[in-house]
C-alpha positions in Angstrom: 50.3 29.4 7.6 50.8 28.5 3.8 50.9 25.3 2.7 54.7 23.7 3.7 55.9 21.2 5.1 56.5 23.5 8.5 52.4 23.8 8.3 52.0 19.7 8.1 54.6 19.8 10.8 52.9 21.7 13.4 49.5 20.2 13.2 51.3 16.5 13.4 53.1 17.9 16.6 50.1 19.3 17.9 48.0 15.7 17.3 51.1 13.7 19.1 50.8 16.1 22.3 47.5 15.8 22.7 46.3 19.5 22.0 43.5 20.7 20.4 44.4 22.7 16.7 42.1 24.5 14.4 44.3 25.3 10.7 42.8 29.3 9.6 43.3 29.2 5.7 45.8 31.7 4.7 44.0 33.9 2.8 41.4 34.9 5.5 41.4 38.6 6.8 42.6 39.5 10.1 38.5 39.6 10.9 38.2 36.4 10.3 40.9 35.0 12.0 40.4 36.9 15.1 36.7 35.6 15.1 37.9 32.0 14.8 40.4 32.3 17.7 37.5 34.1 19.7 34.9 31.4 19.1 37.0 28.9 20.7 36.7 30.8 24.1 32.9 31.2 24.3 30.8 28.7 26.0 27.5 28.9 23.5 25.1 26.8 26.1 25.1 24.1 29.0 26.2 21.7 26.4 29.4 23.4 25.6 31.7 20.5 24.4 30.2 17.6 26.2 30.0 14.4 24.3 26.5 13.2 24.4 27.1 9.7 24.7 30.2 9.8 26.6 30.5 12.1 29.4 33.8 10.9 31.2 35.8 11.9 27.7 37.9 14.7 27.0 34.7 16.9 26.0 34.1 18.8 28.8 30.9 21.0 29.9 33.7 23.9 30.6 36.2 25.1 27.8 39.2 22.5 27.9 41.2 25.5 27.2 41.4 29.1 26.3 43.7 29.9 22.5 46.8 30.7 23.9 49.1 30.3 20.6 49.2 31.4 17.3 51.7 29.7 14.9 52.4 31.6 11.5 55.1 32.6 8.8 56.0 36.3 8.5 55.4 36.2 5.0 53.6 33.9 2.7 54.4 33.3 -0.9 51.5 32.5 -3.5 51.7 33.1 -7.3 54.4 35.4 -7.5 53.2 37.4 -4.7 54.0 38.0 -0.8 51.3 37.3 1.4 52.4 39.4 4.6 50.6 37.2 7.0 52.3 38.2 10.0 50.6 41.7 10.1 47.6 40.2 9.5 48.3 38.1 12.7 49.4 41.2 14.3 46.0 42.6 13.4 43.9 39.9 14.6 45.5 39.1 18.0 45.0 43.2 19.0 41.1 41.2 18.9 42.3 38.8 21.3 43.3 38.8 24.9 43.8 35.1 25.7 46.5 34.7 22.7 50.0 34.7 24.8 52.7 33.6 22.0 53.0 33.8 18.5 55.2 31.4 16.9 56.8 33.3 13.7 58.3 31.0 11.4 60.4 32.3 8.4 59.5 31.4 4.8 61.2 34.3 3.3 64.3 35.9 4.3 62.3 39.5 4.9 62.6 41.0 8.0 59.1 41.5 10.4 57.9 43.7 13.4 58.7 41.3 16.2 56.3 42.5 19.3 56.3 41.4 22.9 54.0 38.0 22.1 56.2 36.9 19.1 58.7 34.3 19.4 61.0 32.9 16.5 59.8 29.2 15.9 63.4 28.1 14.9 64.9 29.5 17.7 62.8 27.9 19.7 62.7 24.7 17.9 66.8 23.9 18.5 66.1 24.5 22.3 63.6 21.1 22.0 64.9 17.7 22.3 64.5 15.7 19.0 62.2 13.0 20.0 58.7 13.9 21.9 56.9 10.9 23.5 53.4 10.7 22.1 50.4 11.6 24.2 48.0 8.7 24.7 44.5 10.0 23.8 41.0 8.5 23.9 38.9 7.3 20.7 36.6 10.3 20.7 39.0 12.8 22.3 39.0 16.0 20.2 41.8 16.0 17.2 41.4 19.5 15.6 38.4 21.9 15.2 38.3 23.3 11.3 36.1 25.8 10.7 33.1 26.1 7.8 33.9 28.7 5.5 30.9 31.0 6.9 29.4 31.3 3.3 26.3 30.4 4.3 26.1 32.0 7.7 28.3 32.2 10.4 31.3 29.8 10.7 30.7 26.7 12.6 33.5 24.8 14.5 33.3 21.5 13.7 34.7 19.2 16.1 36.6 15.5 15.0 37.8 13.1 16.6 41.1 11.0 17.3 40.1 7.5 15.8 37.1 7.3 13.8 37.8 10.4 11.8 41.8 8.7 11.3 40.6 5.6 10.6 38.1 6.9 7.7 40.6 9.5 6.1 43.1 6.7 5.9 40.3 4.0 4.0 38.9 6.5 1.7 42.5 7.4 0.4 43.3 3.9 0.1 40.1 2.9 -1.8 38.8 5.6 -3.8 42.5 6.6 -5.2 43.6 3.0 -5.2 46.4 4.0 -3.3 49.8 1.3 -3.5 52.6 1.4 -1.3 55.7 3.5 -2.8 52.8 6.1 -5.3 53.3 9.4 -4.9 50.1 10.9 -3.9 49.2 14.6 -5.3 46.4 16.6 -4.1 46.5 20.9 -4.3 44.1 21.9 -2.1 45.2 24.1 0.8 45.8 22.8 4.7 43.0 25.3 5.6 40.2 23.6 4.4 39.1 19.5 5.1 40.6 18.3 1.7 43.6 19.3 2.5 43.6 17.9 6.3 42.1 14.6 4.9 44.0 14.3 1.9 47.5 15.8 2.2 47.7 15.3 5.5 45.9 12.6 7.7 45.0 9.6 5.2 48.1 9.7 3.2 50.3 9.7 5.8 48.7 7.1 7.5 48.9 5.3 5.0 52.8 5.9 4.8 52.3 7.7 1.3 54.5 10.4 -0.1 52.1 13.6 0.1 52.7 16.4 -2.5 52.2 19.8 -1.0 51.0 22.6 -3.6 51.6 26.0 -2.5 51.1 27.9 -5.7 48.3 28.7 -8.0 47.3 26.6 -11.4 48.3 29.1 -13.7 51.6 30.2 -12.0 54.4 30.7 -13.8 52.4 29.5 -16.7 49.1 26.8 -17.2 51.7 23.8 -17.2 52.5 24.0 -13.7 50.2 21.4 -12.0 51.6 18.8 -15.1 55.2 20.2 -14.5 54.8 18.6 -11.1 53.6 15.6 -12.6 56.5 14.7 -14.7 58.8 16.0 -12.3 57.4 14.3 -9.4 56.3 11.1 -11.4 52.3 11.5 -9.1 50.3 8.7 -9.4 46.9 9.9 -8.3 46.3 13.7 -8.7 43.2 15.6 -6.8 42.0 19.1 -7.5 39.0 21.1 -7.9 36.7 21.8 -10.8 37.1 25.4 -10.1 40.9 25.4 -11.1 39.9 23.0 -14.1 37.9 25.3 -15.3 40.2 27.6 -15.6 43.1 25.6 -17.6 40.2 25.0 -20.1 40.7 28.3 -20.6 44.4 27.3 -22.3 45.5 25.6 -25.0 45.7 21.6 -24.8 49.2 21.7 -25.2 49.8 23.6 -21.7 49.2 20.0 -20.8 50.6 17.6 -23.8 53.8 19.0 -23.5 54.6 17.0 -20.0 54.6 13.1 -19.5 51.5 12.6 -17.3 52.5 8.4 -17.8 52.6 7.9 -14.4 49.0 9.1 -13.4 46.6 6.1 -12.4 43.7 8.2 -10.5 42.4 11.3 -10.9 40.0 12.9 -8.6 38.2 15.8 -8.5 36.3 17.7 -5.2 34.4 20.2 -4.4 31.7 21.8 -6.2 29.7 19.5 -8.8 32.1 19.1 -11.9 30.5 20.4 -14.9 30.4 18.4 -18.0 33.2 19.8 -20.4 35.8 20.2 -17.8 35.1 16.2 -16.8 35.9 15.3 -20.3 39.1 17.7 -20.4 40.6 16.2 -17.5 39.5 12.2 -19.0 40.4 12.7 -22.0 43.4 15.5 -22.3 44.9 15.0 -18.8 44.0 11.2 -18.5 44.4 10.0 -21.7 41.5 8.5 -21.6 42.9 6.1 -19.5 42.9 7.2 -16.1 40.4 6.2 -13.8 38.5 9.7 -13.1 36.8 10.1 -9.7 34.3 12.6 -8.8 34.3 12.9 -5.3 30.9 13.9 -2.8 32.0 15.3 0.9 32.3 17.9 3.0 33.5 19.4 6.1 30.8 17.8 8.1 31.9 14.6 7.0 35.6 14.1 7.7 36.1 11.8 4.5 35.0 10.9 0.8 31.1 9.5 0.8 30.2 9.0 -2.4 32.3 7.9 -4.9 32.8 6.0 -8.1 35.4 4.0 -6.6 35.5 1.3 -4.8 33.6 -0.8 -7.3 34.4 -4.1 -8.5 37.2 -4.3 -11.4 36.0 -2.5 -14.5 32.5 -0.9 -13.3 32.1 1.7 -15.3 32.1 5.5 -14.1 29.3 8.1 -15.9 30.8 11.7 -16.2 30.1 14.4 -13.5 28.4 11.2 -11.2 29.7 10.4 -7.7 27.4 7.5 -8.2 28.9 4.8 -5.1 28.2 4.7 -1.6 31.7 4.3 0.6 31.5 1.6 3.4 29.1 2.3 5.9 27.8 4.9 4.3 23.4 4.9 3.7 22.8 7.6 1.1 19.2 8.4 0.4 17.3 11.9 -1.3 14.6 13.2 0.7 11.8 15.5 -0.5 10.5 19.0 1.2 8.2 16.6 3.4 10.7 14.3 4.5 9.7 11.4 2.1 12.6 9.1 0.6 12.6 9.1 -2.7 12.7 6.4 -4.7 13.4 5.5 -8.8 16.4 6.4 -10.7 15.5 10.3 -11.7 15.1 12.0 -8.9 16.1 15.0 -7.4 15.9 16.1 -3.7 18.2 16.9 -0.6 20.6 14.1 0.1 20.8 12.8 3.4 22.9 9.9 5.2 21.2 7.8 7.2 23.5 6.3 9.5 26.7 7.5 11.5 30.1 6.7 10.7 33.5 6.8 11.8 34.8 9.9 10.2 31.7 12.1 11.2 31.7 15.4 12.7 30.9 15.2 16.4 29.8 18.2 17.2 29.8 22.2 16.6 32.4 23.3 19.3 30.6 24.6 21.9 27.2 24.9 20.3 26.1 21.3 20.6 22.5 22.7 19.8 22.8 24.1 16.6 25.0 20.7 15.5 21.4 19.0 16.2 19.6 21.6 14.9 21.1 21.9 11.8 22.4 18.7 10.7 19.5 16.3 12.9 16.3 17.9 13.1 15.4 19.0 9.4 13.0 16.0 9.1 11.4 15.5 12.8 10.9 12.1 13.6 12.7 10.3 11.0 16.3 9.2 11.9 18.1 10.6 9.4 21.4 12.6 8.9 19.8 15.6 6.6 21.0 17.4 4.4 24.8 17.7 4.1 24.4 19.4 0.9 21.8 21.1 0.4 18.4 21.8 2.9 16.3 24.0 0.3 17.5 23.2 -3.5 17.0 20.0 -5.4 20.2 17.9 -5.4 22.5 18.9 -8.3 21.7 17.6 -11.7 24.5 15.4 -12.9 25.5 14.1 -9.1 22.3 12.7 -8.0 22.5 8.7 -7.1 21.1 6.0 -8.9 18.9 3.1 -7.4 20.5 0.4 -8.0 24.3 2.2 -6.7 23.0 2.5 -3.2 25.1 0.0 -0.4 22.7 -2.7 0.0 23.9 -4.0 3.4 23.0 -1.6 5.6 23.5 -1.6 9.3 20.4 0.2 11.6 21.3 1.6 14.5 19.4 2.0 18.1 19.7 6.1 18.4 19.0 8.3 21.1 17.9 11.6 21.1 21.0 12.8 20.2 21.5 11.2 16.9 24.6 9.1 17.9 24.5 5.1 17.7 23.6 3.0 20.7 25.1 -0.2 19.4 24.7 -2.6 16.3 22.1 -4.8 15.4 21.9 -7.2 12.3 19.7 -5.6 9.3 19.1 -8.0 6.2 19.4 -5.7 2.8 16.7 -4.2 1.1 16.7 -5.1 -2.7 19.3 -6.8 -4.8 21.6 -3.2 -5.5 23.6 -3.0 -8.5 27.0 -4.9 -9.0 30.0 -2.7 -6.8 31.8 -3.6 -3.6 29.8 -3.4 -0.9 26.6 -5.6 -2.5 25.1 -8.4 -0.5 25.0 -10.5 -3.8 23.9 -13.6 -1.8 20.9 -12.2 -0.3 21.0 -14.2 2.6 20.7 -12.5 6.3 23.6 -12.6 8.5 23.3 -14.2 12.0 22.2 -13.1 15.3 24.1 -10.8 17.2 25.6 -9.2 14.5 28.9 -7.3 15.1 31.3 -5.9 12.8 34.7 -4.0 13.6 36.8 -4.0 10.8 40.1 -2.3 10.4 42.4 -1.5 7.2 45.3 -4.6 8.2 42.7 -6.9 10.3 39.4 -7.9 11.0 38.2 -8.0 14.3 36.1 -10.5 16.2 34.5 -10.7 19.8 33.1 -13.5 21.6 32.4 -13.0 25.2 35.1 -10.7 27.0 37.9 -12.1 24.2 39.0 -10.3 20.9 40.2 -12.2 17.8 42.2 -10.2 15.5 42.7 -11.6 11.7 45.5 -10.4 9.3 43.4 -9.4 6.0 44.5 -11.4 2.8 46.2 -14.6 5.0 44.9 -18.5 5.2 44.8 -18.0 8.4 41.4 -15.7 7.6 39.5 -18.5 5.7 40.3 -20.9 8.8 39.1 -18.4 11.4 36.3 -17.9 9.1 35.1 -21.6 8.9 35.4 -21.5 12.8 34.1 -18.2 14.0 30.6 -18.1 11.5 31.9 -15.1 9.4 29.4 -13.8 7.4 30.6 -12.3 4.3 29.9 -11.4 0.2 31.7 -12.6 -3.1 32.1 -9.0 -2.6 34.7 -9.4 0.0 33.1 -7.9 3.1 33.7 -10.3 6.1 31.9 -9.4 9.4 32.0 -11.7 12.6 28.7 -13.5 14.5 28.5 -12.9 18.4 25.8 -13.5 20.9 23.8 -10.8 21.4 25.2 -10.3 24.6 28.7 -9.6 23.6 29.9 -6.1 23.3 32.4 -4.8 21.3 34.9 -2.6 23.9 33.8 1.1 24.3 37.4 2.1 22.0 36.1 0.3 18.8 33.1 1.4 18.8 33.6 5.0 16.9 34.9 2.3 14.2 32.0 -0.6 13.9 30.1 1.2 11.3 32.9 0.6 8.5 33.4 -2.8 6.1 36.1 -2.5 4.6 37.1 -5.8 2.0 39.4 -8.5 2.6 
């Protein structure tokens, strides 16, 4: 399906009953999208979809199910031109025997081949009673699979989760775009790929924002049209890709000037590394020089923004074409050919994370193997997350992270073989880091027995077999603070003290690696 409101629709429906959904971009062949739908039905190994750390979960050592339904518009519309993706559907679903329905929704008003699988979705919509009670679902039950684009080898299903993966595209929207309630939140990247799940879809609905879709192209009917939709629309943060930047510096300025871009706060850019001229176009000509600009370091793999120049405390400065700032919880560091960290402030090497968190992938659906393989065991014996971005090259000039921006509380973690966290344990910070949310600027270890669940509204606290929860930003906080031993930063990161005994329930625990600030 195209971008639309229909498309946001069915994956939400889909999450609130509980069933498994993998978004195929819209531009894929009918090859690629019958290989997609055929991956899902092969078991690749004894580990299929089993969840190494927690076998009684909805991962199961058989496939949960086989692809039964295929949802898509008879026609798509993109620049000026129909995208006819019901034959390609057609096409695809000759490839596959499991698919039983095809749900056909209409975008244009053109008439389609209608075979025995295909069902109108409208049709069938008016037969459904308006409200649908929501499936309860497990922490690390399966949201949707989404699929690497296969560029460098053969797509890999990556699997994420209900809470953790929720929970982290919801912060990282808040944070890094500095998100208020009422802004009107703008990013053009298509459903298809993890931008557009995390950042049109999950996080800003979450966080009850009003989500521009973008189903067009940059440059269509004319170069004005993302700043059109600025005006019109009155966006506050705006998120694209250097690609499509590049490609309005190919226009004159006043493509741009001619539109009141007043309302912009954040701009953002992600995917490949920005390059230097088109970070200055969109600072200075799109900003006005006084938009905070934020180049953005993710991924598939990784559910959520990483490394970013925001959060930082008020008025750190940002250096063109740098990510530059750990999000919470996440332990950045650059690794050499031998596995060494690298240390010093020019560097180059593969970037690795060194700890889980929340918004992780948890697996390659049904290939568990090759999900250790390739993202676990590049540097044997060291328990690191390699490389996310890049196993053989240097990291990219211009993106690599300085010294002193690296999070400078870090939490280690007991691991098994598997690379998943065993629990929490207390780990005082390394060096004094540079100045940005998320410093320990006191220097002083935290207590014993170190726990930390922290939530977007609350923080979370557990002594014994009883749970405290805080509102953020309340008196109440600083009481519960003096009483329970937080342990906290002029930074604004507040974590609770527990014996070492005391467990934090089995649900929270996809969500202890994050600190979020009061």
């Amino acid at each position: 399906m195209s971008v639309s409101p229909l498309a946001v629709a069915a994956m939400l429906a889909c999450a609130r009953i509980g069933a498994i959904h993998t978004v195929v971009f819209a531009g894929f062949s009918a090859g690629s999208l019958a290989a997609r739908i055929n991956d899902v039905l092969q078991p690749h190994g004894p580990d299929f979809c089993q969840h190494p750390e927690q076998p009684e979960s909805r991962f199961s050592p058989e496939p949960p199910a086989k692809c039964k339904v295929v949802i898509t518009f008879n026609q798509g519309l993109r620049g000026g031109r129909v995208v006819e993706l019901k034959e390609i559907v057609d096409e695809a679903v000759k490839l596959c025997p499991t698919v039983q329905h095809v749900l056909v929704a209409h975008r244009t008003d053109n008439k389609v081949h209608m075979g025995d699988l295909d069902i109108p979705l409208e049709q069938e919509m008016a037969k459904e009673e308006p409200v649908c009670a929501p499936e309860s679902m497990g922490s690390e039950d399966t949201l949707f699979l989404l699929y690497t684009s296969g560029s460098t080898g053969t797509p890999k299903g990556l699997v994420h989760t209900q809470a953790g993966y929720l929970l982290y595209a919801a912060l990282t929207h808040r944070f890094v775009f500095d998100y208020r309630p009422g802004d009107v939140f703008g990013c053009v990247a298509d459903i298809g790929w993890i931008t557009g799940h995390s950042y049109v879809v999950y996080g800003p609905l979450c966080n009850g924002a009003t989500s521009v879709l973008f189903e067009s192209t940059p440059v269509y009917p004319d170069a004005g049209r993302y700043w059109e939709m600025v005006q019109r629309l009155k966006i506050n943060q705006f998120y694209g890709s250097p690609t499509a930047f590049r490609l309005l510096l190919k226009f004159e300025d006043s493509w741009v000037k001619k539109y009141d871009r007043s309302s912009l706060r954040t701009l953002g850019s992600v995917g490949e590394p920005i390059n230097h001229e088109a970070w200055e176009w969109l600072h200075r000509v799109v900003g006005d020089s006084r938009c905070t600009l934020v180049d953005t370091w993710w991924q598939t793999e990784t559910g959520g923004i990483c490394i970013s120049p925001r959060p930082s405390e008020e008025g750190a400065e940002i250096l063109p074409c740098m990510a530059m700032r750990p999000l919470f919880g996440i332990v950045p560091v650059l690794m050499d050919e031998k596995g060494n960290v690298l240390k010093g402030g020019d560097v180059s090497g593969a970037l690795c994370l060194s700890q889980a968190w929340p918004g992780m992938a948890r697996t390659i659906f049904g290939d568990h193997q090759r999900f250790m393989d390739t993202y676990f065991k590049a540097y044997p014996g060291e328990p690191f997350l390699p490389p996310l971005d890049s196993v053989s090259g240097p990291f990219p000039r211009g993106r690599g992270l300085r010294e002193r921006s690296l999070l400078s509380l870090p939490l280690s973690r007991e691991r098994s073989s598997s690379g998943f966290s065993q629990g929490l344990r207390p780990w005082a910070p390394r060096r004094r880091a540079g100045r940005h949310l998320g410093d320990n600027r006191g220097g002083s270890r935290p207590p014993p027995g170190l726990h930390v669940v922290v939530l977007p509204t609350c923080v979370v606290s557990f002594g014994g077999s009883s749970c405290t929860r805080v509102p953020l930003g309340t008196d109440a906080l600083q009481s519960q603070a003096r009483q329970r031993h937080f342990w906290g930063s002029s930074s604004g990161l507040l974590v609770s003290s527990a014996s070492r005994r005391s467990q934090p329930p089995a649900v929270w625990q996809p969500l202890c690696p994050l600190l979020a600030p009061a």
